[in-house]
N, C-alpha and C positions, 0 to 999 in steps of 0.2 A: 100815044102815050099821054097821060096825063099830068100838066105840072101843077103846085102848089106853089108859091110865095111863101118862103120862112117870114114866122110870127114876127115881127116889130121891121122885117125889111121893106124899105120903102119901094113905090112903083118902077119898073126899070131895073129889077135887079133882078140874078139869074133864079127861075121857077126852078126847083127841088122836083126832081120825077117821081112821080111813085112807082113801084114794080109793074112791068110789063106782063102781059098774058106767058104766060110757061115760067114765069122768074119762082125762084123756091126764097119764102121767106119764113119766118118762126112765129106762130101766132100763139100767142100766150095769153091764159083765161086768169082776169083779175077780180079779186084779190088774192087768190088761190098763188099763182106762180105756176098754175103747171103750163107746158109749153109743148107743141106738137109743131114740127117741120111739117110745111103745107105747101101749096102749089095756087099760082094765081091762076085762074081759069077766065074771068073777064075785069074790067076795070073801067068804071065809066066816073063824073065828077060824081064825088060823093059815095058811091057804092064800088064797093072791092066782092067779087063771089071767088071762092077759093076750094080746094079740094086738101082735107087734112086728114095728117094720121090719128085720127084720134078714133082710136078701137071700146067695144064694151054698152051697156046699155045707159050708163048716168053720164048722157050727154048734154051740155048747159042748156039754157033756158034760152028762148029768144027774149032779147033784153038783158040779157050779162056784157059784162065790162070788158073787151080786149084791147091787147097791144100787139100791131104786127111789127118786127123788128127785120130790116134790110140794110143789105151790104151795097155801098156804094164806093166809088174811088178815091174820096177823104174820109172816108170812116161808117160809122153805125147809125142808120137812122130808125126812125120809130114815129109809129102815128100811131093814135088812140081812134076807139070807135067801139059801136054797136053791136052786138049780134042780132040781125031783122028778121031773118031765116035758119032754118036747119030742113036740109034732105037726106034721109039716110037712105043713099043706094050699093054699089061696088065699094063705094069710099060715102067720106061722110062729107057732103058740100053746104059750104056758108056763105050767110049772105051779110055783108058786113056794114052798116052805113059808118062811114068816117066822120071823125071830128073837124079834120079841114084846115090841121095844124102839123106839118112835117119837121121834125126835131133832131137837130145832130146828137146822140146819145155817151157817155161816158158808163152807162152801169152796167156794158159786158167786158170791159177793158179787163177786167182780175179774175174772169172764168178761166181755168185751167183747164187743161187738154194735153192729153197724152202724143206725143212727136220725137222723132228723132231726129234731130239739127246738127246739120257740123258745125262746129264751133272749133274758135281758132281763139286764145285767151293770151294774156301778157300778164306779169306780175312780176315785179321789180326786175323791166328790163328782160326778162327772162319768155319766150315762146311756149306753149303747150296745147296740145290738140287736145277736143274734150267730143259729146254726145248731148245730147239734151233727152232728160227722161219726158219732163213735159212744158209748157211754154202758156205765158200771159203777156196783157198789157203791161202788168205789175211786175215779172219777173219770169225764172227761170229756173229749174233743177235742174244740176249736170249730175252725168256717172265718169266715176274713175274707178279705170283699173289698177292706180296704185294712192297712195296716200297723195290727200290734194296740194298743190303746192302755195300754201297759203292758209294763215289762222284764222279762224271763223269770225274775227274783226277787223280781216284785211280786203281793203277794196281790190279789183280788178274788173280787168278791161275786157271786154270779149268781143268777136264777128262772129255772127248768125247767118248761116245758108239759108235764107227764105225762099223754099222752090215758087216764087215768083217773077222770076228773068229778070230783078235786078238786082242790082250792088248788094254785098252784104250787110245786114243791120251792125251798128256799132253801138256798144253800150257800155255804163261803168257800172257796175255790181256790188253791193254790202252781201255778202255772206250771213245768214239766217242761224245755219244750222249746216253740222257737219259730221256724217253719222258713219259709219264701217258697218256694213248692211251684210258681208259676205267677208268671214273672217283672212284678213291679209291680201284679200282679192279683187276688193268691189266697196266703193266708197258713193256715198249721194250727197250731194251739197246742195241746199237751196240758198238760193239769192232775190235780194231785189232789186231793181233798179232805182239807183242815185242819178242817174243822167241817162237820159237819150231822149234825139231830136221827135217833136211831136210827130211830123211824117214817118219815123221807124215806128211806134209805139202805134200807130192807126195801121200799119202797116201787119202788123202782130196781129193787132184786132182783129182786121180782117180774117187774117190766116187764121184766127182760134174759131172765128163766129162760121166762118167754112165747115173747118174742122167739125163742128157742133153738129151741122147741120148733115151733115155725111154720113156722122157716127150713129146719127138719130135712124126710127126705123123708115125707110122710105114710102112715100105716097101709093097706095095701091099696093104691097108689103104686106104680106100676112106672118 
């Protein structure tokens, strides 16, 4: 496996891995933004070859501008790099030379993604069970089956089931918006979060940039 040193950290401090052979990460064509879930195939210093979903005949240029973006166990990293190669065979394989500079990321923390989470909420002292319609770094929509108990300017408390084996997330909430989507029957409230601890909120991350990458079409996928 191969490690980098983060940018300005001095010698003696922990090398930053980049993705291993089989690891799936998201390579994204810049300046464009489009993004295709891909598969590392080798990985040596300096050069990444990769196996991506990217289907159709306007496929980039060698010499276009990428980002590959991976999930580690404090949060989102990203490295910048080349496209050197393009093979189109079963799938479409690249050949990436890297910039040489590995980056904890903040700009997928507010992608939204469809989940359902139990949640467990408090509001003045008061207990209620809820759902989650979808989930971010930045926040959260709940569903309720009856009117929510709370004014679209009143904070609250919540725990989040994250199917990741530990404790639940804890957060405080501002309410957004508070809509009756299903007359008398089904209410959606979006929130953001005013508090919670950085390890929950990379903890999110994670679980959304999974989510991304599952929901996307798979490598070898028609």
């Amino acid at each position: 496996m191969v490690g980098v040193r983060p940018p300005g950290e001095p010698p003696g401090c922990e090398l930053m891995h980049r993705p291993k052979v089989g690891e799936r990460i998201m390579l994204e064509l810049l300046p464009s933004g489009e993004s295709y879930p891909s598969e590392v195939q080798a990985v040596d210093d300096g050069v990444m070859r990769v196996a991506s979903a990217m289907r159709g005949q306007d496929l980039p240029a060698p010499g276009s501008a990428v980002r590959i973006t991976f999930v580690r166990k404090d949060g989102i990293y990203e490295e910048h790099g080349t496209i050197a190669e393009i093979v189109r065979e079963s799938e479409v394989h690249l050949t990436i030379a890297l910039a040489g500079e590995i980056a904890r990321t903040q700009r997928r923390d507010f992608i939204r993604k469809d989940a359902s989470l139990n949640t467990d909420l408090s509001v003045h002292g008061q207990d209620y069970r809820g759902v989650t319609k979808d989930v971010s770094g930045g926040g959260v929509s709940l569903l309720f089956n009856e009117a929510p108990p709370f004014a679209q300017d009143e904070e609250f408390d919540i725990l989040m089931n994250v199917p990741d084996g530990r404790l639940p997330i804890r957060a405080r909430c501002q309410p957004k918006y508070v809509r009756e989507i299903l007359r008398g029957s089904r209410w959606l409230v979006g929130s953001q979060f005013t508090a919670i601890a950085d390890e929950d909120r990379q903890r999110l991350v994670r679980f959304v940039f999974r989510l991304d990458l599952a929901q996307r079409r798979p490598v070898g996928k028609r």
